[in-house]
C-alpha positions as CSV (number, residue, x, y, z in Angstrom):
1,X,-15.0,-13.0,-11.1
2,X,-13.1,-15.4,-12.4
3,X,-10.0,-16.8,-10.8
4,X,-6.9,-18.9,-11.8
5,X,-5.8,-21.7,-10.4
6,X,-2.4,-23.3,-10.4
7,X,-1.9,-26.8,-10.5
8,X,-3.1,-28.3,-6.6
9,X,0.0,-30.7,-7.5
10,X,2.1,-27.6,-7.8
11,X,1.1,-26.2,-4.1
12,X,1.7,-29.6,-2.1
13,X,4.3,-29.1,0.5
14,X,3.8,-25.2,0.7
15,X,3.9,-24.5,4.3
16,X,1.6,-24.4,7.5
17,X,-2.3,-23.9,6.7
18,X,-2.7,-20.8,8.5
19,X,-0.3,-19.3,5.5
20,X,-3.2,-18.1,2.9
21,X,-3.4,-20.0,-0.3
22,X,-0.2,-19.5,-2.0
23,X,-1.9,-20.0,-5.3
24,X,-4.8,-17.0,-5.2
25,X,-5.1,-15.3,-8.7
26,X,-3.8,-11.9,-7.8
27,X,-5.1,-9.8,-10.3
28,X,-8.2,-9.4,-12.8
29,X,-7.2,-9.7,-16.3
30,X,-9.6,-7.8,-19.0
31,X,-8.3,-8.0,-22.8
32,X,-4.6,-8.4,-21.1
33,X,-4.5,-5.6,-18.6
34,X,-5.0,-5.7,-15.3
35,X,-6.9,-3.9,-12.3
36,X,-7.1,-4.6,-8.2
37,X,-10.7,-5.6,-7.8
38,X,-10.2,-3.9,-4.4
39,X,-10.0,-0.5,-6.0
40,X,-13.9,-1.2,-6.1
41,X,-14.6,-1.6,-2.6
42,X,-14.6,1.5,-1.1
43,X,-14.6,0.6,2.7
44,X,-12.6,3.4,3.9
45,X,-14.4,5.6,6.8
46,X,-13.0,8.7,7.6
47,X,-13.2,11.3,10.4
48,X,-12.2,15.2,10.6
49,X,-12.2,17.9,13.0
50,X,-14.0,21.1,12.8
51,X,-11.4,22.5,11.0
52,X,-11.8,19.7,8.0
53,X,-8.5,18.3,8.8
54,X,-8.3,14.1,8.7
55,X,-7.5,13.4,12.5
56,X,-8.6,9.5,12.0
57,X,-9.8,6.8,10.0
58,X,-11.0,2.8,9.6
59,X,-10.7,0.9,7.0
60,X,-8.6,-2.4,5.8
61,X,-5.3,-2.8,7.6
62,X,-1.9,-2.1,5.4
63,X,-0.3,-4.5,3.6
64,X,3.7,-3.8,3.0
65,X,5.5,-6.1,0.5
66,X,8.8,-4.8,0.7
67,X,10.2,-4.8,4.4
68,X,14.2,-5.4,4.4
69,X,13.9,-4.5,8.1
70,X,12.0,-1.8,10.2
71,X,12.7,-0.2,14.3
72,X,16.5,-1.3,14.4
73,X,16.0,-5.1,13.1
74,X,17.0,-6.3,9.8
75,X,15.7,-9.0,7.7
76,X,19.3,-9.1,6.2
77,X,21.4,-9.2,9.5
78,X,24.4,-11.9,10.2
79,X,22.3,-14.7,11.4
80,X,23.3,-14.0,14.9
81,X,21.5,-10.7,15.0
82,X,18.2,-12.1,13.8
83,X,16.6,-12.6,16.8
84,X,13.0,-13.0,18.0
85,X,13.3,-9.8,20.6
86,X,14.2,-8.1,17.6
87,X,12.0,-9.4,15.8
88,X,8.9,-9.0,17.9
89,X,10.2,-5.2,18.5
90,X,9.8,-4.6,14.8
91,X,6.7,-6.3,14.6
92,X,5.3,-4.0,17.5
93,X,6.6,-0.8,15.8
94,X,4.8,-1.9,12.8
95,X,1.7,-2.9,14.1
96,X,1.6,0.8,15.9
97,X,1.1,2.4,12.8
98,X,-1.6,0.1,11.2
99,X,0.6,-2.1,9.7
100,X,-1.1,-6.1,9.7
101,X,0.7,-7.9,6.9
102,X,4.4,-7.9,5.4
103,X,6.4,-9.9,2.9
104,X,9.8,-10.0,5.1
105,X,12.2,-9.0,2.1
106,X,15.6,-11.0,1.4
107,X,18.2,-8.8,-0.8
108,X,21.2,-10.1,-2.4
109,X,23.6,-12.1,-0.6
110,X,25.7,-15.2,-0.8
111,X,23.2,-17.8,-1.3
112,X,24.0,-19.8,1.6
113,X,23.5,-17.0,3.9
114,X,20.3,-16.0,1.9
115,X,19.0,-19.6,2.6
116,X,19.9,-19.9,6.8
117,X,18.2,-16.6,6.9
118,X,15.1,-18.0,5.5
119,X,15.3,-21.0,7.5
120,X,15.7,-18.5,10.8
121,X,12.8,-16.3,10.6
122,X,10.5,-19.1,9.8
123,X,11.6,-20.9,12.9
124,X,11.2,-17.3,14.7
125,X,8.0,-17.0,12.9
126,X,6.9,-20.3,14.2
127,X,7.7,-19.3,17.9
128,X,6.2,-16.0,18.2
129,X,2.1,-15.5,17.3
130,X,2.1,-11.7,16.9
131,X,5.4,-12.4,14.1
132,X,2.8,-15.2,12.6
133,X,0.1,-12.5,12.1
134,X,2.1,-10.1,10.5
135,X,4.9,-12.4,8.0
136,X,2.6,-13.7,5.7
137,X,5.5,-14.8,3.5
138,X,8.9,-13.3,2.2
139,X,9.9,-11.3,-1.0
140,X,13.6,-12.4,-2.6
141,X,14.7,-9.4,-4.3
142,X,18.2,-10.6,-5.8
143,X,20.5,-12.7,-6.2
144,X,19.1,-12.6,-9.5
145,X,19.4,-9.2,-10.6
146,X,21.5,-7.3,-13.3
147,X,25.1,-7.1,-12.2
148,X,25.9,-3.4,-13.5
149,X,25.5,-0.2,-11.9
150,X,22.5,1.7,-11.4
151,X,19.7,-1.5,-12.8
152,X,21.5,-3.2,-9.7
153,X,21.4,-0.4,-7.0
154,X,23.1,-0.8,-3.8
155,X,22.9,-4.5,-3.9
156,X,26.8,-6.5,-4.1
157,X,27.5,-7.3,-7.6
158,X,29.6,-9.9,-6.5
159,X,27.3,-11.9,-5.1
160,X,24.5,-11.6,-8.3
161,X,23.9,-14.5,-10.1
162,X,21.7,-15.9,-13.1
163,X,18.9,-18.7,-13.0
164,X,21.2,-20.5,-15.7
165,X,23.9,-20.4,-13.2
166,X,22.0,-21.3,-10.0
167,X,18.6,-23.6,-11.6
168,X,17.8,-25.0,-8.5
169,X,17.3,-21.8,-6.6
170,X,14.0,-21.3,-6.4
171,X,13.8,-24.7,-5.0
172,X,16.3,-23.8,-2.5
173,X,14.6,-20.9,-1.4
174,X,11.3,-22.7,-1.2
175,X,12.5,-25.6,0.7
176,X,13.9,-23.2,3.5
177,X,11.1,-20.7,3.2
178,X,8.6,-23.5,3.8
179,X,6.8,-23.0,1.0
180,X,6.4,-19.1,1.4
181,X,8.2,-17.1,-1.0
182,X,5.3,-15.5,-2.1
183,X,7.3,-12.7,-4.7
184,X,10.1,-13.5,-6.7
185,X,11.9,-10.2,-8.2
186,X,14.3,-10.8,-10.6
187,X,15.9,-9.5,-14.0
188,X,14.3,-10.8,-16.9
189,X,17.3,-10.2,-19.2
190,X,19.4,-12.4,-17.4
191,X,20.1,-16.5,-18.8
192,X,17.4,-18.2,-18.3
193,X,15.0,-15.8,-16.4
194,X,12.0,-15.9,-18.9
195,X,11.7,-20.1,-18.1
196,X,12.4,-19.1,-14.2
197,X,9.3,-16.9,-14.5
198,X,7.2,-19.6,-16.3
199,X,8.5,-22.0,-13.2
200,X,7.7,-19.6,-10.5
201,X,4.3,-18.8,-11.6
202,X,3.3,-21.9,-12.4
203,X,4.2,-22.3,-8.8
204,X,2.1,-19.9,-7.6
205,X,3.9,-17.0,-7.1
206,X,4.0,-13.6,-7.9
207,X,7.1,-12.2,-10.1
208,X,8.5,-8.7,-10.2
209,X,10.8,-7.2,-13.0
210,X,12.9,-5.1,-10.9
211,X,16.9,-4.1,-10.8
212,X,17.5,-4.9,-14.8
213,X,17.7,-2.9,-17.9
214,X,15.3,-5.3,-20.4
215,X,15.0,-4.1,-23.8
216,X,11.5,-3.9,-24.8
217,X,11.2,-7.5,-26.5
218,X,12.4,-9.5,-23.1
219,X,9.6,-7.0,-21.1
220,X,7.4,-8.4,-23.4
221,X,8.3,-12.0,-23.2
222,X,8.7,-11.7,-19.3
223,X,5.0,-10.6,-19.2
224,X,3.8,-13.5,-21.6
225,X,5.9,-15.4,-19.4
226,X,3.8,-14.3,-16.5
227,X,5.5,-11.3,-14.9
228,X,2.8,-9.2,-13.0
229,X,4.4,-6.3,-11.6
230,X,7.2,-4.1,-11.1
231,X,9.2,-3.4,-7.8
232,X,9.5,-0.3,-7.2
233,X,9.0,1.4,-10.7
234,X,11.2,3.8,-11.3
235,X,14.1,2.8,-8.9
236,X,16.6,0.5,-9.6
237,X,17.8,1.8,-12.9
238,X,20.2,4.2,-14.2
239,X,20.7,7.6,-13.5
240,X,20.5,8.5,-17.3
241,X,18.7,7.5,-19.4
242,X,16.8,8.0,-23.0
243,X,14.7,10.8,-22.3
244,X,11.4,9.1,-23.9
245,X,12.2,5.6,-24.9
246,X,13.4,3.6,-22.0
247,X,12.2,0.5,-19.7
248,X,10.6,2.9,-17.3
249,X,8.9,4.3,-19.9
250,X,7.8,1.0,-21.3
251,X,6.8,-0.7,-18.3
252,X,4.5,2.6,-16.7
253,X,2.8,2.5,-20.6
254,X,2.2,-1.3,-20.2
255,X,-1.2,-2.4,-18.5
256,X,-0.8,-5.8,-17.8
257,X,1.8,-5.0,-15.5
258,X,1.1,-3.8,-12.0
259,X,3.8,-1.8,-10.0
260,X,5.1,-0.9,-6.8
261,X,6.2,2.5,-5.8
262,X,8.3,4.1,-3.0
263,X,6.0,7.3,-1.8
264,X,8.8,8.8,0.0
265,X,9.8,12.0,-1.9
266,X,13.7,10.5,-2.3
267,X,13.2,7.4,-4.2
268,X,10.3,9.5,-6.4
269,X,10.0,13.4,-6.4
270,X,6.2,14.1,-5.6
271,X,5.4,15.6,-9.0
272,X,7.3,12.7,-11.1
273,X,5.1,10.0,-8.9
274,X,2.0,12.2,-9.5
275,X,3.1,11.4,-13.0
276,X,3.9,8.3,-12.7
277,X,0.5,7.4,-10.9
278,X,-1.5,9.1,-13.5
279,X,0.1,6.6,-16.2
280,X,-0.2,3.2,-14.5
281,X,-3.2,4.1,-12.4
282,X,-4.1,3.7,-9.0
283,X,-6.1,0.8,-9.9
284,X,-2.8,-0.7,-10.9
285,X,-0.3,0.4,-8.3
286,X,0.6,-0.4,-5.1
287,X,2.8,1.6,-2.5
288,X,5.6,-0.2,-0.8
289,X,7.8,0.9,2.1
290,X,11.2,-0.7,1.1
291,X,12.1,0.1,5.0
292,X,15.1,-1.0,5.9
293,X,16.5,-1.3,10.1
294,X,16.2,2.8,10.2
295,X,13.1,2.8,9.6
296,X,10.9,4.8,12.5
297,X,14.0,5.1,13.9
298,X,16.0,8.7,15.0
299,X,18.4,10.1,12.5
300,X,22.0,8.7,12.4
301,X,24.2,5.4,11.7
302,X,22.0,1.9,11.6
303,X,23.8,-1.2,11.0
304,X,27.1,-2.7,10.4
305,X,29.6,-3.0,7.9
306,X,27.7,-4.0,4.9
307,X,24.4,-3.2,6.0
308,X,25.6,0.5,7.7
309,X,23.0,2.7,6.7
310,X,22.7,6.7,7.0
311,X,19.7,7.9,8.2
312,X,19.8,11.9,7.0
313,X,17.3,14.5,8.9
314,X,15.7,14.7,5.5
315,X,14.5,11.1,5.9
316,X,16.6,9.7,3.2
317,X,18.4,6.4,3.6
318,X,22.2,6.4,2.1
319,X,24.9,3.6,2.7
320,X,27.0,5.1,4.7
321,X,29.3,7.6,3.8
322,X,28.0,7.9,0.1
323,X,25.2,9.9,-2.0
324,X,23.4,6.4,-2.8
325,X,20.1,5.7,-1.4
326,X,19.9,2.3,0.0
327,X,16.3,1.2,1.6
328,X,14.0,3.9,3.2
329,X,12.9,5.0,6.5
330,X,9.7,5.1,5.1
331,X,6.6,3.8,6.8
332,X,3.4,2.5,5.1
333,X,1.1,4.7,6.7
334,X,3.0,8.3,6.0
335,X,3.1,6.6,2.5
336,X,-0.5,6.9,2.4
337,X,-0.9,10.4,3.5
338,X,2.2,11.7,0.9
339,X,0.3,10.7,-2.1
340,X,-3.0,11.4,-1.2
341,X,-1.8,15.1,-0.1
342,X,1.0,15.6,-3.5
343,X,-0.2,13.0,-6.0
344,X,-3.5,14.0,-6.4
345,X,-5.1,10.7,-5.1
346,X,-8.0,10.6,-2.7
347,X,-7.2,9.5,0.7
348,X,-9.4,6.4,0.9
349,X,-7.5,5.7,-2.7
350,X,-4.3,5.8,-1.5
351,X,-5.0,3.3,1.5
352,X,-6.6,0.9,-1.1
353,X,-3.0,1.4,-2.8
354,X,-1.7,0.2,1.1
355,X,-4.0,-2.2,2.5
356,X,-6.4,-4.4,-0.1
357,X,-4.2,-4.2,-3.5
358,X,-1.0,-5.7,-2.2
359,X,-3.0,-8.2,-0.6
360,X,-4.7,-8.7,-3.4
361,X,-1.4,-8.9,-5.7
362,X,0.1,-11.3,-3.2
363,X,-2.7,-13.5,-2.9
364,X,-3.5,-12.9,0.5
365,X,-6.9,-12.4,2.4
366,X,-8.2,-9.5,2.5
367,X,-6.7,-7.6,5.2
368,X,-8.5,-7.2,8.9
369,X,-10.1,-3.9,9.6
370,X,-7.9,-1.0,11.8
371,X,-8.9,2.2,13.6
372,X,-6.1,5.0,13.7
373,X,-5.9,8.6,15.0
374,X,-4.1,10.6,12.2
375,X,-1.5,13.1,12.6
376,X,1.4,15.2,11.1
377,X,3.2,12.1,12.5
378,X,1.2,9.8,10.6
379,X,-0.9,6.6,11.7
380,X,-1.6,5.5,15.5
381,X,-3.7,2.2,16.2
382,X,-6.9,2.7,18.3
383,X,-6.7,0.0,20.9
């Protein structure tokens, strides 16, 4: 199989070595669409009782490249709360459930404050192994995102920007990132996005289309441009819409794009993801948590001020006091068992979806193997 290569020029500077090469072609590209070579390597092992219910399992460990926070930490806290006990807690709680990889997720913000954060969890990255393992890089999702409501979601429109109006961002982000913003998500529409996405991929990274409302042309160009997936398909856009002509539509119907989904029954009703997965295909999706602090975490209020969340006994995630979902409580291994038991997916398919195709997408390694009991409450690591 052939693999790209960026520019070895283009990687220099990139961060420690045990980071995996930042410059991995993520997908295989036949005739302009794409497919997870993982999606062939079916190295799932199950086990049942004598009932035939799934009670465990083995395979590849999950991946998870949307984590805004997760077990009362937040990736998006003052700088004061991000701290390597709660950091290390989070970790823990993720780890628990089968979880060996994340892309620590950076939403919209001031830039400064974007920046410092970057620059803190590396350093807490650097002084804690089991954080090492696990943070294999970041995901910035915003500021670069459309400013209206709905494409934007519950991200502050005052502090979106566009790449003509910040053009040494990614550089920014880079420089206190060390190298390891790994996914870049961003609105192609905006001033200069479709030469950011050139830039960025010629960098080695991975671009998203998420939060925008592209008309089909700029989807197009952001593609050409080298856009390879979109964040949470489906999400992010406005409540109304044109029934059968609109960038949902276009990027699902789209093959050279992969996308990430949200498998929590909130963000996608069951039947509409069944749907959904049926038109991009498993071999081209991925399932993503987008877990915020309330995350395996009892119902009720998580946060402050800004980042207050509402944590309903239905599961969903609402900023507090209002109807909007805002993050999920979801983890990566309930994700798994929700679309292989309403989305008419295989069970060893929809851990591929969890553990070897994000890696894959991100240009990571593939994952180290897991054992886990199973149960209505999802995954447990064997020790």
């Amino acid at each position: 199989m052939m693999r790209a290569r960026a520019d070895p020029e283009q990687q220099r500077g990139r961060g420690a070595e045990d980071v995996a090469d930042i410059s991995r072609c993520p997908l295989t590209a036949a005739a302009g669409a794409i497919m997870f070579a993982g999606m062939n390597q079916q190295n799932v092992s199950i086990t049942k009782d004598q009932a035939g219910r799934l009670i465990g399992a083995a395979g590849p460990g999950l991946v998870d490249l949307q984590v805004n926070g997760y077990f009362g930490f937040d990736f998006n806290s003052p700088l004061e709360q991000i701290t390597g006990e709660g950091l290390r807690r989070a970790c823990e709680a993720m780890r628990r459930r089968g979880v060996v990889t994340i892309l620590a997720t950076l939403t919209t913000d001031a830039v400064s404050r974007m920046v410092a954060r970057l620059s803190r969890l590396v350093e807490l990255r650097r002084e804690d192994e089991l954080a090492a393992s696990i943070i294999a890089g970041f995901h910035v999702e915003g500021p670069l995102i459309s400013p209206n409501d709905g494409p934007r979601g519950a991200h502050p429109a005052e502090y979106t920007v566009t790449p003509a109006d910040e053009p040494d961002l990614l550089e920014r982000f880079q420089a206190a990132a060390e190298g390891m913003v790994r996914l870049l998500t961003l609105a192609p529409e905006l001033p200069g996005a479709l030469e950011l996405i050139e830039k960025a991929t010629a960098a080695g990274m991975v671009v998203g289309l998420g939060h925008h409302e592209a008309p089909p042309e700029i989807i197009d160009s952001a593609v050409r441009a080298g856009a390879r997936v979109c964040t949470h398909l489906g999400n992010g856009s406005h409540a109304m819409l044109p029934r059968l002509d609109n960038y949902v539509q276009r990027q699902l119907a789209d093959d050279r794009l992969a996308a990430g989904f949200i498998a929590d029954g909130h963000h996608i009703p069951f039947p509409t993801l069944k749907n959904f997965l049926r038109a991009k295909q498993p071999q081209r999706s991925v399932l993503v948590t987008d877990a915020v602090a309330a995350a395996d975490m009892p119902p009720g209020r998580h946060g402050v001020g800004r980042r207050s969340r509402q944590l309903d006994t239905d599961g969903a995630v609402r900023l507090a006091g209002t109807p909007y979902l805002a993050g999920s409580a979801l983890t990566l291994d309930r994700a798994v068992l929700n679309v292989a038991r309403h989305c008419d997916v295989s069970f060893e398919t929809a851990w591929a979806m969890a553990s070897t195709q994000p890696a894959e997408l991100a240009g990571l390694p593939e994952p180290g193997g897991i054992t886990v009991d199973i149960s209505e409450e999802g995954f447990q690591l064997r020790q």
